[in-house]
Biopython code that builds the backbone (N, CA, C, O; Angstrom):
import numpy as np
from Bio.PDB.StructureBuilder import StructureBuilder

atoms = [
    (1, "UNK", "N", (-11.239, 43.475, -17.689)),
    (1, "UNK", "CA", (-10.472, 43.768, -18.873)),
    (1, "UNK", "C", (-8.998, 43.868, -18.502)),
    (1, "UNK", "O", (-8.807, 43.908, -17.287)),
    (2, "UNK", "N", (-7.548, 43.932, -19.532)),
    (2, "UNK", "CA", (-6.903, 43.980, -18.982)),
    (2, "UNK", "C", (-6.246, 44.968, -20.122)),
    (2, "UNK", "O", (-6.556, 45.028, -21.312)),
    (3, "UNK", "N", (-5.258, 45.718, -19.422)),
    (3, "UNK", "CA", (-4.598, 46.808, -20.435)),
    (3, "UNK", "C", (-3.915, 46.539, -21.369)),
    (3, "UNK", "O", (-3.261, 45.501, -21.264)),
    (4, "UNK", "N", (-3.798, 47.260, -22.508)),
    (4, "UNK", "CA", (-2.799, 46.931, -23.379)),
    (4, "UNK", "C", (-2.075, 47.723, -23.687)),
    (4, "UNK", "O", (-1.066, 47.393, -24.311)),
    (5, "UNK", "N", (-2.356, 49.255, -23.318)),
    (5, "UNK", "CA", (-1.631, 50.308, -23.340)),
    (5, "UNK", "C", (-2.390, 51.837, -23.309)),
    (5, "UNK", "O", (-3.490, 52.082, -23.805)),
    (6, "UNK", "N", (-1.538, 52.760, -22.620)),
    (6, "UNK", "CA", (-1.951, 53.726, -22.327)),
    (6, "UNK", "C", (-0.951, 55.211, -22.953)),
    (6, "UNK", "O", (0.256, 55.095, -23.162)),
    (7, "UNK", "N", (-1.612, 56.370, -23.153)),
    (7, "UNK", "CA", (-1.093, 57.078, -24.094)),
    (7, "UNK", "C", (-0.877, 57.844, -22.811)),
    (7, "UNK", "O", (-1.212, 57.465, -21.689)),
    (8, "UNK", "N", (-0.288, 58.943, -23.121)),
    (8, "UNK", "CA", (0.234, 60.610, -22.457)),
    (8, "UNK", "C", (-0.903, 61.058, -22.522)),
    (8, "UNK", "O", (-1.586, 60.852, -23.525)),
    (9, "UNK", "N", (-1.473, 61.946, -21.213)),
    (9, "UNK", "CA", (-2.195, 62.742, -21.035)),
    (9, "UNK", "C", (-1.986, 64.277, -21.969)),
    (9, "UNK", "O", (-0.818, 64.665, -21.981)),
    (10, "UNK", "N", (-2.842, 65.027, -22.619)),
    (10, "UNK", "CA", (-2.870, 66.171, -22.875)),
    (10, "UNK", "C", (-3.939, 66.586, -22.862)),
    (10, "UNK", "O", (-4.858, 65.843, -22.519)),
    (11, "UNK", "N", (-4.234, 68.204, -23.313)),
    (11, "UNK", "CA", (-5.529, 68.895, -22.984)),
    (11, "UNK", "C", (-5.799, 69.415, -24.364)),
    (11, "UNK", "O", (-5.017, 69.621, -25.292)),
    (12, "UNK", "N", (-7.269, 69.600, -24.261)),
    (12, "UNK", "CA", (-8.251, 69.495, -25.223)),
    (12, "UNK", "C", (-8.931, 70.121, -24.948)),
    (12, "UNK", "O", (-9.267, 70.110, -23.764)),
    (13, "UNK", "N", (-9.802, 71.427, -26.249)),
    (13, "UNK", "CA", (-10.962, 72.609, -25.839)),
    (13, "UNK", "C", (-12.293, 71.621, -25.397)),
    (13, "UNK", "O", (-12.713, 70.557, -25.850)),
    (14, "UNK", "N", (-12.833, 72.700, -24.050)),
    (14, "UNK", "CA", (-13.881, 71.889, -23.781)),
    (14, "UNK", "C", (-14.699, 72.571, -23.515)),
    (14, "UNK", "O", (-14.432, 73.122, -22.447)),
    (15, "UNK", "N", (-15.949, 72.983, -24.049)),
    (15, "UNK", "CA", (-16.798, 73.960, -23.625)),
    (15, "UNK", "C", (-17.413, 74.134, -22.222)),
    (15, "UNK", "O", (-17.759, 75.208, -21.728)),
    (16, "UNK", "N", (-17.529, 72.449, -21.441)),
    (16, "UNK", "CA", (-18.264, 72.315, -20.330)),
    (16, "UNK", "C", (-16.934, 72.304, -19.364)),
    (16, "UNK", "O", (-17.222, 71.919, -18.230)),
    (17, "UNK", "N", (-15.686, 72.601, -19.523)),
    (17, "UNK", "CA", (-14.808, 72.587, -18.779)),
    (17, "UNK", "C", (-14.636, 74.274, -18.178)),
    (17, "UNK", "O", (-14.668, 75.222, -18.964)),
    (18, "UNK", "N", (-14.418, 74.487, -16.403)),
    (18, "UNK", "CA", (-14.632, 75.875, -16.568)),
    (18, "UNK", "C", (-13.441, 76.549, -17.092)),
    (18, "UNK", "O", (-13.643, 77.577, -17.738)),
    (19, "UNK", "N", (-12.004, 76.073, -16.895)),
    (19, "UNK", "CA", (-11.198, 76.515, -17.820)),
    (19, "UNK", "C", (-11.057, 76.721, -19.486)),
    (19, "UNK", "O", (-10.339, 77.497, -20.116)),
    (20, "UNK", "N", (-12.235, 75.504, -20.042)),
    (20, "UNK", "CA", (-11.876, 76.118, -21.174)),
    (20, "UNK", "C", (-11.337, 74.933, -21.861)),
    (20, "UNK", "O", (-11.606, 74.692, -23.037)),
    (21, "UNK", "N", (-10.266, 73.889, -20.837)),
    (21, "UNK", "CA", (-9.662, 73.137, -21.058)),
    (21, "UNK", "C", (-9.705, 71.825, -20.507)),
    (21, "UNK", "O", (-9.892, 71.985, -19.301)),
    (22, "UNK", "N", (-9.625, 70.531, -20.782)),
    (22, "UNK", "CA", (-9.872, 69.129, -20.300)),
    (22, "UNK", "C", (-8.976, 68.141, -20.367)),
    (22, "UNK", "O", (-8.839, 67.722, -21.516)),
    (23, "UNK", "N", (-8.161, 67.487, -19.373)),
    (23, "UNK", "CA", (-7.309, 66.236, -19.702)),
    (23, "UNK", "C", (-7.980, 65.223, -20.470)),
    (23, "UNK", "O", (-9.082, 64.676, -20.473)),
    (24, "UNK", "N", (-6.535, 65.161, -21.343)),
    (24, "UNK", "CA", (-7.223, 63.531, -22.209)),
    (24, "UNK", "C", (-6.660, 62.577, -22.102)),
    (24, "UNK", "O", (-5.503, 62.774, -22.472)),
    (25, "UNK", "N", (-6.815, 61.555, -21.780)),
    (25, "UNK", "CA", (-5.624, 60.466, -22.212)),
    (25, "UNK", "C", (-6.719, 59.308, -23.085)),
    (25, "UNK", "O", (-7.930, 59.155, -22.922)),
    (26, "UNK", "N", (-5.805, 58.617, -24.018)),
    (26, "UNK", "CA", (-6.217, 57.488, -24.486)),
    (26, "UNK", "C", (-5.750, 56.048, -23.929)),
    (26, "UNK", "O", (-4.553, 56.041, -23.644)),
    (27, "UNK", "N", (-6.271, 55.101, -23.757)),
    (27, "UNK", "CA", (-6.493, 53.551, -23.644)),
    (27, "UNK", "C", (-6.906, 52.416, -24.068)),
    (27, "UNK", "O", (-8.108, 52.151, -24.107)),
    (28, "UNK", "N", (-6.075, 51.672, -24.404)),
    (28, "UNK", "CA", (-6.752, 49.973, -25.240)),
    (28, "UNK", "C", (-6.998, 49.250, -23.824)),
    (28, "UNK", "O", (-6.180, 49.010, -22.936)),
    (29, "UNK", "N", (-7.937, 49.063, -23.866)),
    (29, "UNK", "CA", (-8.644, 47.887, -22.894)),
    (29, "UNK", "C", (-9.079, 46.838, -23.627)),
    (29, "UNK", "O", (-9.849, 47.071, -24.559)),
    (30, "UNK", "N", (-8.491, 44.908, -23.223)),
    (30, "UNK", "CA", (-8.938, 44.097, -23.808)),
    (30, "UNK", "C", (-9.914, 43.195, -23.233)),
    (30, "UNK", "O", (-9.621, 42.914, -22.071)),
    (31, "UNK", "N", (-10.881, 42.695, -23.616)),
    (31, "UNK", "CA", (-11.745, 41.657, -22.537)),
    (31, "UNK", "C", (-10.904, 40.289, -22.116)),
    (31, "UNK", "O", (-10.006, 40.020, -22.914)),
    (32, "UNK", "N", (-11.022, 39.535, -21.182)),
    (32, "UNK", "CA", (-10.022, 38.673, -20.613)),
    (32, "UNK", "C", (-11.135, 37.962, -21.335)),
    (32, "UNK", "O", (-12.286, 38.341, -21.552)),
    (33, "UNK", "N", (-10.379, 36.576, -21.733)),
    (33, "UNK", "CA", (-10.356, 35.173, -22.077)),
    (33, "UNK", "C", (-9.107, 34.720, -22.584)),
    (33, "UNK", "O", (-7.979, 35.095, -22.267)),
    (34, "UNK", "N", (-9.533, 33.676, -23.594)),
    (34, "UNK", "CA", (-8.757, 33.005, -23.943)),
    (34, "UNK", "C", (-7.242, 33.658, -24.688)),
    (34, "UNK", "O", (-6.357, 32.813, -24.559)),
    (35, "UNK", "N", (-6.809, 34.745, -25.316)),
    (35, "UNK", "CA", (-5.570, 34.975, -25.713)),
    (35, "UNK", "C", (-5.853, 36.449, -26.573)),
    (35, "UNK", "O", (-7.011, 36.794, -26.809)),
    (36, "UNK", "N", (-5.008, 37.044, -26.888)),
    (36, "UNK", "CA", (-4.941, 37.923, -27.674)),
    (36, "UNK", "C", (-6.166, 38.276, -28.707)),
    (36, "UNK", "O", (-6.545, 39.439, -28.843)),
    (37, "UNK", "N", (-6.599, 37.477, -29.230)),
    (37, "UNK", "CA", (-7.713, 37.929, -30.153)),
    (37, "UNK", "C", (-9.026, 38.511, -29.685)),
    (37, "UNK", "O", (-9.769, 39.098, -30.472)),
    (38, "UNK", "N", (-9.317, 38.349, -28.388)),
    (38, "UNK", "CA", (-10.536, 38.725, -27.568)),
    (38, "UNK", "C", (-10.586, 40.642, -28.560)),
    (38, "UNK", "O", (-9.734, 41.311, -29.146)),
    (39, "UNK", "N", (-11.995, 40.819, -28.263)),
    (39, "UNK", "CA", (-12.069, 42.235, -28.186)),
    (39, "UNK", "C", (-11.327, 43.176, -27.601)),
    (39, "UNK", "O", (-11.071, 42.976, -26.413)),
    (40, "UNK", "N", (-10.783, 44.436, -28.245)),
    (40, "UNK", "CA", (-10.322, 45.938, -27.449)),
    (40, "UNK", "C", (-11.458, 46.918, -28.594)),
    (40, "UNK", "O", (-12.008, 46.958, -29.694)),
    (41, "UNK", "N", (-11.225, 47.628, -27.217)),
    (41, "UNK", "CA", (-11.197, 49.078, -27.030)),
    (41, "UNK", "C", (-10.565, 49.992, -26.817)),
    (41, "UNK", "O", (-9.904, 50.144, -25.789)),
    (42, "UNK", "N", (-10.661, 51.009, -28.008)),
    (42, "UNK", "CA", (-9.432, 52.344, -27.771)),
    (42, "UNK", "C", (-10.876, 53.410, -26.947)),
    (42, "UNK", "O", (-11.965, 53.743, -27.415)),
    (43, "UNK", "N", (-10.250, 53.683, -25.600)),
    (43, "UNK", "CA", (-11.234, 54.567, -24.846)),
    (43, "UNK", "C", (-10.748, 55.952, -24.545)),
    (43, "UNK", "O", (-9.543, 56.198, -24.599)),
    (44, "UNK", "N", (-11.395, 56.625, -24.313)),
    (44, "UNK", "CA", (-10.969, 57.959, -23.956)),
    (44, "UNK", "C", (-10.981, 58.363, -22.597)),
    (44, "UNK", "O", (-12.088, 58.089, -22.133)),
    (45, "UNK", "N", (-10.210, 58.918, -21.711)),
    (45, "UNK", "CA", (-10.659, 59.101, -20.216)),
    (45, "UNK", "C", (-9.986, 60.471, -20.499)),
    (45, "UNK", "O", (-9.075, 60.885, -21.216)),
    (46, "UNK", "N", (-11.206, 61.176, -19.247)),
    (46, "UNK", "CA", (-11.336, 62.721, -19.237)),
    (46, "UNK", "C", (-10.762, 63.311, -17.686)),
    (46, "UNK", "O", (-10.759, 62.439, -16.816)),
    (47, "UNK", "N", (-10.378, 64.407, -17.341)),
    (47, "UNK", "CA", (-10.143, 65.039, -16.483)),
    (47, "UNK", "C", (-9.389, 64.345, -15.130)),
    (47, "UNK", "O", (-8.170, 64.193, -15.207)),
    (48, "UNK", "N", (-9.907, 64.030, -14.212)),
    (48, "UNK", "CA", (-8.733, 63.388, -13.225)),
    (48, "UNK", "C", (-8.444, 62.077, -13.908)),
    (48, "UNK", "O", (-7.322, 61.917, -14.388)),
    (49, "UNK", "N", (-9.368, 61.101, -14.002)),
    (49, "UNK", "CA", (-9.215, 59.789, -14.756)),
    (49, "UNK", "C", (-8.227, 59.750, -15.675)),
    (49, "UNK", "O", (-7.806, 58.594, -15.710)),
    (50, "UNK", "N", (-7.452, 60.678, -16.697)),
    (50, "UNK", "CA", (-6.940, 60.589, -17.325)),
    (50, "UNK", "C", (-5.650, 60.952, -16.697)),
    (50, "UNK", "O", (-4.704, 60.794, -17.468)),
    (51, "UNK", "N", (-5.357, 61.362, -15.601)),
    (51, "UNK", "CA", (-4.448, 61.435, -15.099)),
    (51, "UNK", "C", (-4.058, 60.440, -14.075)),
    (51, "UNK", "O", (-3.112, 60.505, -13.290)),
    (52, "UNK", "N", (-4.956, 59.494, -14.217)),
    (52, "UNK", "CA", (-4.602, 57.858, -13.371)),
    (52, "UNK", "C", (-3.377, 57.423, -14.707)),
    (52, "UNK", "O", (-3.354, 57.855, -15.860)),
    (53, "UNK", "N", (-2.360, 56.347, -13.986)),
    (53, "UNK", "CA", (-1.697, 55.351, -14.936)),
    (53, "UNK", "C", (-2.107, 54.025, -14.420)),
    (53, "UNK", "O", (-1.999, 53.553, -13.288)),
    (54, "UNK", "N", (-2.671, 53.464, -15.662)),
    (54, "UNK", "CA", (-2.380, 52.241, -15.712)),
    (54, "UNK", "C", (-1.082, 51.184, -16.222)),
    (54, "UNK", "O", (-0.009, 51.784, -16.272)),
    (55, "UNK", "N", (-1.022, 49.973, -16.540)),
    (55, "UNK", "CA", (0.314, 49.470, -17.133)),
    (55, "UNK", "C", (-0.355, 48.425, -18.117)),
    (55, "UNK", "O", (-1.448, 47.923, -17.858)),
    (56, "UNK", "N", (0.211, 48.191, -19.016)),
    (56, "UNK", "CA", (0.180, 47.108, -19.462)),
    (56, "UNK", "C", (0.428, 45.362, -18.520)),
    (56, "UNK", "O", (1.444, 44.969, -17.946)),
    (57, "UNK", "N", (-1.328, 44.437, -18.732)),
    (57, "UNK", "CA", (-1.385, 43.750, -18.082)),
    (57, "UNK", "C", (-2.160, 43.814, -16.417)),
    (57, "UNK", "O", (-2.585, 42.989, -15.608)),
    (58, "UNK", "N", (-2.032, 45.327, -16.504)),
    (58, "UNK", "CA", (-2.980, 45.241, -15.326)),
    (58, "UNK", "C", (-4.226, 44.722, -15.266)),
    (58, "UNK", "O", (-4.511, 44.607, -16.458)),
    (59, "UNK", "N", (-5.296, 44.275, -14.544)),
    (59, "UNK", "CA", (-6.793, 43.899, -14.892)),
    (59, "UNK", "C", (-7.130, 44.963, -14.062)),
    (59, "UNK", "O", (-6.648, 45.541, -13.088)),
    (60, "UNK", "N", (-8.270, 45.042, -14.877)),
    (60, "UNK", "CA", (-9.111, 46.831, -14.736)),
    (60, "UNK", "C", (-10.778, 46.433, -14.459)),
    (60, "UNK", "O", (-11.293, 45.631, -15.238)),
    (61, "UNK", "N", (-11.297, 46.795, -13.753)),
    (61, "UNK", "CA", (-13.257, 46.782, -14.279)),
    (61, "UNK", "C", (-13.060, 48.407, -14.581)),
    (61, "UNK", "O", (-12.427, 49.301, -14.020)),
    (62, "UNK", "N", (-13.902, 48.340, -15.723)),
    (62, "UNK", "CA", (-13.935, 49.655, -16.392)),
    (62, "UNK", "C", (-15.680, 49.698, -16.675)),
    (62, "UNK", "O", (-16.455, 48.752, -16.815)),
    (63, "UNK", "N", (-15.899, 50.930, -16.691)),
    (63, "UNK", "CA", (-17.342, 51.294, -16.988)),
    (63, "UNK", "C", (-16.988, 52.083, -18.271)),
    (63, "UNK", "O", (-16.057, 52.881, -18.167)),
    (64, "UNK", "N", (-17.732, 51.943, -19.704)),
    (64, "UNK", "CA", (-17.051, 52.574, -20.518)),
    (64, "UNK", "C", (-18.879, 52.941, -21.181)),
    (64, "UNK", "O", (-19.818, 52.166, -21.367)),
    (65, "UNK", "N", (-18.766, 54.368, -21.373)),
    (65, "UNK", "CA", (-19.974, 54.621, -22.321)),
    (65, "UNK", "C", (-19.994, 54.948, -23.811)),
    (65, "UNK", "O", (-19.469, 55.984, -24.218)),
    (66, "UNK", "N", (-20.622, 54.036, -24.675)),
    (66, "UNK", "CA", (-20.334, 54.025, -25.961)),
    (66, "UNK", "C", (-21.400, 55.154, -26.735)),
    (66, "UNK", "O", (-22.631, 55.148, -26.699)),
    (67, "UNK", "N", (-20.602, 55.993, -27.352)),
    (67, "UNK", "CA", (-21.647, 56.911, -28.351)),
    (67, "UNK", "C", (-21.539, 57.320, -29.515)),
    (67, "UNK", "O", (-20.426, 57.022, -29.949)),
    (68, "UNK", "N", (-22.276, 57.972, -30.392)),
    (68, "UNK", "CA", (-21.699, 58.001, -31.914)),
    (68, "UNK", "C", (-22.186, 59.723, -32.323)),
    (68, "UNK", "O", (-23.209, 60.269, -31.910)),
    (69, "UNK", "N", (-21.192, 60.316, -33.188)),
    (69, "UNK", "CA", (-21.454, 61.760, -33.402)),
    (69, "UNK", "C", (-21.520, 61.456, -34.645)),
    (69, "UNK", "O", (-21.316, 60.277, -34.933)),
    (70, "UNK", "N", (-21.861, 62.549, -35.868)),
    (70, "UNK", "CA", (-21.564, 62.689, -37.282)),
    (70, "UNK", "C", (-21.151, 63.910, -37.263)),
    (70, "UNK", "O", (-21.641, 64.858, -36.649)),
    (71, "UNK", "N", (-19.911, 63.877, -38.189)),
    (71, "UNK", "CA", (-19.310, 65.336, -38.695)),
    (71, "UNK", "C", (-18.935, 64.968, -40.014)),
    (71, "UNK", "O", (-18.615, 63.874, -40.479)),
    (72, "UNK", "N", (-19.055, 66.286, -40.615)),
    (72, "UNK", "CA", (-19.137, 66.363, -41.816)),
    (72, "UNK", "C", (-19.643, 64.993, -42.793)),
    (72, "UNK", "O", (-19.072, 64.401, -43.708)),
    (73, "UNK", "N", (-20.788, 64.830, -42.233)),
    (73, "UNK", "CA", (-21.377, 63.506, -43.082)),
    (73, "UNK", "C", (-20.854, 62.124, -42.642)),
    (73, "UNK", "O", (-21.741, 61.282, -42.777)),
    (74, "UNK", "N", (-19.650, 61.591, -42.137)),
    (74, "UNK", "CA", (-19.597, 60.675, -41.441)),
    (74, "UNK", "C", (-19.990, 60.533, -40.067)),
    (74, "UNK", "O", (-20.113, 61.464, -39.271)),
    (75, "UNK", "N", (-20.231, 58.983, -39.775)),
    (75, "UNK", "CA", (-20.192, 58.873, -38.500)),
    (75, "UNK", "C", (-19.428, 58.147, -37.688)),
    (75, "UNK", "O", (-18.803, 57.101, -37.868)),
    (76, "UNK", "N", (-19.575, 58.905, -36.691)),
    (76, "UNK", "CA", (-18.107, 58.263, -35.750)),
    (76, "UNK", "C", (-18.719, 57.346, -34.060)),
    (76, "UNK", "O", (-19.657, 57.632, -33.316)),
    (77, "UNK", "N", (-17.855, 56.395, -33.997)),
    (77, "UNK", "CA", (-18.144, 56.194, -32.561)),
    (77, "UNK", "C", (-17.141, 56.408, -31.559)),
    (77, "UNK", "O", (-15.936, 56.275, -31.778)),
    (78, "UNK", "N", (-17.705, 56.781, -30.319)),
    (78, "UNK", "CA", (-16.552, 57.190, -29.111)),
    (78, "UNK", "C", (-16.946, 56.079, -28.234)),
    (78, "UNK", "O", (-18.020, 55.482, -28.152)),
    (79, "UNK", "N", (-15.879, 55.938, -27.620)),
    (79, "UNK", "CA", (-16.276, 55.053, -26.367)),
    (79, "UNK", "C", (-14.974, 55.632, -25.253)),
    (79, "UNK", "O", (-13.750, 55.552, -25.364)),
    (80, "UNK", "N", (-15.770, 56.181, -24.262)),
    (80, "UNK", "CA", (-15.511, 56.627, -22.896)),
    (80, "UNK", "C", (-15.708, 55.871, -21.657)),
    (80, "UNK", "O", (-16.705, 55.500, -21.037)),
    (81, "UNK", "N", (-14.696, 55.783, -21.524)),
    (81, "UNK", "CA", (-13.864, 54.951, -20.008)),
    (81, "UNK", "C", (-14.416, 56.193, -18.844)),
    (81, "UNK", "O", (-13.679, 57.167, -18.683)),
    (82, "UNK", "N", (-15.483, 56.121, -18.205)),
    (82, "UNK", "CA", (-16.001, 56.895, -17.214)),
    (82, "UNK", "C", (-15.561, 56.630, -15.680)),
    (82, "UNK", "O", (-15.833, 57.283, -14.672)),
    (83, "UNK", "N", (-14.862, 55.564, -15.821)),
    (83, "UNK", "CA", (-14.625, 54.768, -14.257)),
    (83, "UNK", "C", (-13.428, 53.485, -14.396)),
    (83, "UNK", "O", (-13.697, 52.482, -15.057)),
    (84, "UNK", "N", (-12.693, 53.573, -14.012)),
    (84, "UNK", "CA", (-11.311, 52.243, -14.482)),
    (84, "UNK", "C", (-11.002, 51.723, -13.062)),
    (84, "UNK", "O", (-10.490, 52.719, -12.552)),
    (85, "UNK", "N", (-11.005, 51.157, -12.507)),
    (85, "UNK", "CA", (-10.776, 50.252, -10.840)),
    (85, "UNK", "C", (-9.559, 49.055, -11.299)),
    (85, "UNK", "O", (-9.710, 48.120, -12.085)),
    (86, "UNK", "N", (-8.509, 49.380, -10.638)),
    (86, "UNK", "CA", (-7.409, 48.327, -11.196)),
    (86, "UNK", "C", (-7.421, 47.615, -9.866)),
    (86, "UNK", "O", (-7.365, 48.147, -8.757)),
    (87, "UNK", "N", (-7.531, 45.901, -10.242)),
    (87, "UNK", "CA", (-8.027, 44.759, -9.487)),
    (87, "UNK", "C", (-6.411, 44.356, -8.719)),
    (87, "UNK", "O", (-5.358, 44.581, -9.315)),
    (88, "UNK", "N", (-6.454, 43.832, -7.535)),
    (88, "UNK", "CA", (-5.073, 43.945, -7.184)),
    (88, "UNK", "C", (-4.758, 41.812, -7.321)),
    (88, "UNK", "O", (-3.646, 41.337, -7.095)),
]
sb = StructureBuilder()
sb.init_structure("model")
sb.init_model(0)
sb.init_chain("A")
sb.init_seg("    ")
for serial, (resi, resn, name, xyz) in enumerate(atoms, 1):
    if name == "N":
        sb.init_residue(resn, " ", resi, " ")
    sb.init_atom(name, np.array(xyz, "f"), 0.0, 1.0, " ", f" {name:<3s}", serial, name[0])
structure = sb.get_structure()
């Protein structure tokens, strides 16, 4: 995949965190082919991971786990960037 952009890290309540608290950062990851229109993903990376930078254009193998919650009657999907390896 290759980046398309990466947000600022901040922290977020986390129950399984022992502070209490968890780094977040967000990420668009796109699949490589042919040009711009390929698939992205806006991913979430947690705790040290989110304190990696990537750049725009880098190529990444990313392991990303996709899941879906409902709140308040909608449903939502997450997709979590568990692992990002930037290819040199």
């Amino acid at each position: 995949m290759k980046v398309v952009r990466q947000g600022e890290a901040f922290s977020v309540q986390s129950a399984k965190a022992e502070a209490g608290q968890i780094k977040k950062c967000n990420i668009v990851l796109r699949e490589l082919g042919g040009g711009k229109f390929e698939n992205e993903f806006v991913c979430a990376m947690l705790g040290n991971l989110a304190a990696c930078r990537f750049y725009e254009g880098d190529v990444v193998i990313a392991t990303l786990r996709f899941s879906t919650h409902e709140y308040q009657g909608q449903t939502f999907q997450e997709v979590l960037a568990t692992d990002i390896v930037k290819l040199k």
